[in-house]
C-alpha positions as CSV (number, residue, x, y, z in Angstrom):
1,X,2.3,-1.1,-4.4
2,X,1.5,-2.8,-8.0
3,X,3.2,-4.7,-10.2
4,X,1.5,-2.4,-12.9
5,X,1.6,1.6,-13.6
6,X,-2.3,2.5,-13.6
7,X,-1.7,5.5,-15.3
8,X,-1.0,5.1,-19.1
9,X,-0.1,8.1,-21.4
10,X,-2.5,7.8,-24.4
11,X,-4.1,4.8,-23.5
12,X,-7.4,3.6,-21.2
13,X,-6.8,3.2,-17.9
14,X,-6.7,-0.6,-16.3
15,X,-10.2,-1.6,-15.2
16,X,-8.5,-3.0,-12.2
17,X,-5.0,-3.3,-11.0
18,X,-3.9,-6.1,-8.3
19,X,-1.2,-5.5,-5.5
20,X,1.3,-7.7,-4.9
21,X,0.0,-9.7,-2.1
22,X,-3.6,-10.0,-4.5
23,X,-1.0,-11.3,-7.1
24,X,0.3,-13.4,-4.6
25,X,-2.4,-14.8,-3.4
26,X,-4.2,-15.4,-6.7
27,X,-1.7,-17.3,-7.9
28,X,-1.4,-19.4,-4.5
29,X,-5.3,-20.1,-5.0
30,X,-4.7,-20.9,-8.7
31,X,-2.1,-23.5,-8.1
32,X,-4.8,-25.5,-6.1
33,X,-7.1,-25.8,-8.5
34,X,-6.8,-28.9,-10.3
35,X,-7.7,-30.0,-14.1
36,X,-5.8,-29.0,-17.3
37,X,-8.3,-25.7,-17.9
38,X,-5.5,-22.5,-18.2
39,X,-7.1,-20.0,-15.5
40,X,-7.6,-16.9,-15.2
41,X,-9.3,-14.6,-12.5
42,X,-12.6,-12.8,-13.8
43,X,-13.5,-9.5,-12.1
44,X,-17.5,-8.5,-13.0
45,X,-19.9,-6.1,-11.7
46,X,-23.4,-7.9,-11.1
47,X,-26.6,-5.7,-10.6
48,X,-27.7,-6.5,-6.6
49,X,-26.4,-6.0,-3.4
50,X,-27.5,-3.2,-0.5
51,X,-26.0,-0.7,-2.4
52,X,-26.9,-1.6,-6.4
53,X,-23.9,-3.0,-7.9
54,X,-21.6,-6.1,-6.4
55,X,-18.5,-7.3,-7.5
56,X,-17.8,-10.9,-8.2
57,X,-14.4,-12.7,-8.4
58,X,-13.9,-16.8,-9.5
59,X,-11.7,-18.6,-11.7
60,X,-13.0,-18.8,-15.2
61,X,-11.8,-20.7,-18.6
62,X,-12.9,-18.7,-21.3
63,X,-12.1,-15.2,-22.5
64,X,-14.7,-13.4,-24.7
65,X,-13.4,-11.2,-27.7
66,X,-14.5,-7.9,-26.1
67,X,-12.9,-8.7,-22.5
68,X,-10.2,-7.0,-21.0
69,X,-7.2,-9.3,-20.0
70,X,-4.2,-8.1,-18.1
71,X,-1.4,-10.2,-16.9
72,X,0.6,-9.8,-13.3
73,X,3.5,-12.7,-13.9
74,X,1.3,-16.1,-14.2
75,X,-1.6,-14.5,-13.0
76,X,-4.6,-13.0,-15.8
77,X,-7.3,-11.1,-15.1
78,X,-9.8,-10.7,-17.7
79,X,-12.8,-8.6,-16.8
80,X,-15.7,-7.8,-19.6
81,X,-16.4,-4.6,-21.4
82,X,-19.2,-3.5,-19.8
83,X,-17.7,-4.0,-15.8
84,X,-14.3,-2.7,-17.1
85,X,-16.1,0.5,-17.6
86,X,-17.6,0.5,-14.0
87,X,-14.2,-0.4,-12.4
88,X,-11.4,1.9,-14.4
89,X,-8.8,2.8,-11.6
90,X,-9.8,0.1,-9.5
91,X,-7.3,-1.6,-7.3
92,X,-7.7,-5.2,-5.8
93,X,-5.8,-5.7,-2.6
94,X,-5.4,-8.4,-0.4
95,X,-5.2,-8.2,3.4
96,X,-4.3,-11.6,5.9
97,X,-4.7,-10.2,8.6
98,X,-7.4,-10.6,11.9
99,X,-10.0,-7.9,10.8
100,X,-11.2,-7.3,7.2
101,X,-9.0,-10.3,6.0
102,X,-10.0,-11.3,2.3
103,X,-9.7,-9.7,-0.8
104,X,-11.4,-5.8,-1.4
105,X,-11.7,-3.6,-4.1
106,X,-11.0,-0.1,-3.9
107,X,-12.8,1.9,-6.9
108,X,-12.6,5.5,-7.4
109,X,-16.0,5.3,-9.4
110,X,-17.9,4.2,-6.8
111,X,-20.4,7.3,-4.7
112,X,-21.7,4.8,-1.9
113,X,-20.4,1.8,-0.7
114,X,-22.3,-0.8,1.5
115,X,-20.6,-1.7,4.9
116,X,-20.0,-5.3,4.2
117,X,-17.8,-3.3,0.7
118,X,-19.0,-5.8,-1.5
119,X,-21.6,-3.4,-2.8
120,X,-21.6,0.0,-4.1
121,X,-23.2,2.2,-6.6
């Protein structure tokens, strides 16, 4: 479950939605990070990996005038135009547990995913 509807009547779809325990744990990691820089979490799409594309997730500083920036309570996600197009309906979860802990991306847009899932095309 999200904090946010990904649906929107008349507008774009989110590029990517978090779950609660993504939001969670987003803003856990954020609160460690030290310096006086406000935060927020970029989502991109690089060309490479097995499969063609990767993602790629870190704390960034700057928000560009064309980048998407959605807000889950104190967390905000900012992703730029040209990954938001390749991750529309995407959903990043987060998962604790023994196998496949870590955070992964679930995109409807993707036809081929590598096994490791940080690569698709």
């Amino acid at each position: 479950m999200s904090l946010a509807s990904n649906v929107s009547i008349g507008k774009k779809q989110d590029p990517v939605v978090l779950t609660d325990k993504a939001v969670a744990k987003v803003a856990e990691l954020l609160a460690q990070e030290t310096g006086d820089e406000v935060l927020a979490l970029r989502v991109a799409v690089k060309p490479g990996g097995c499969s063609g594309f990767s993602y790629e997730m870190f704390f960034d500083s700057e928000v560009a005038a064309d980048d998407v920036v959605k807000t889950y309570g104190d967390v905000r996600v900012v992703v730029d135009a040209q990954s938001a197009e390749m991750l529309t309906g995407s959903e990043l979860d987060y998962s604790d547990g023994l196998n496949d802990a870590g955070f992964h991306i679930s995109n409807p847009n993707a036809s081929r995913t590598c096994g490791c899932g940080s690569s698709f095309s």
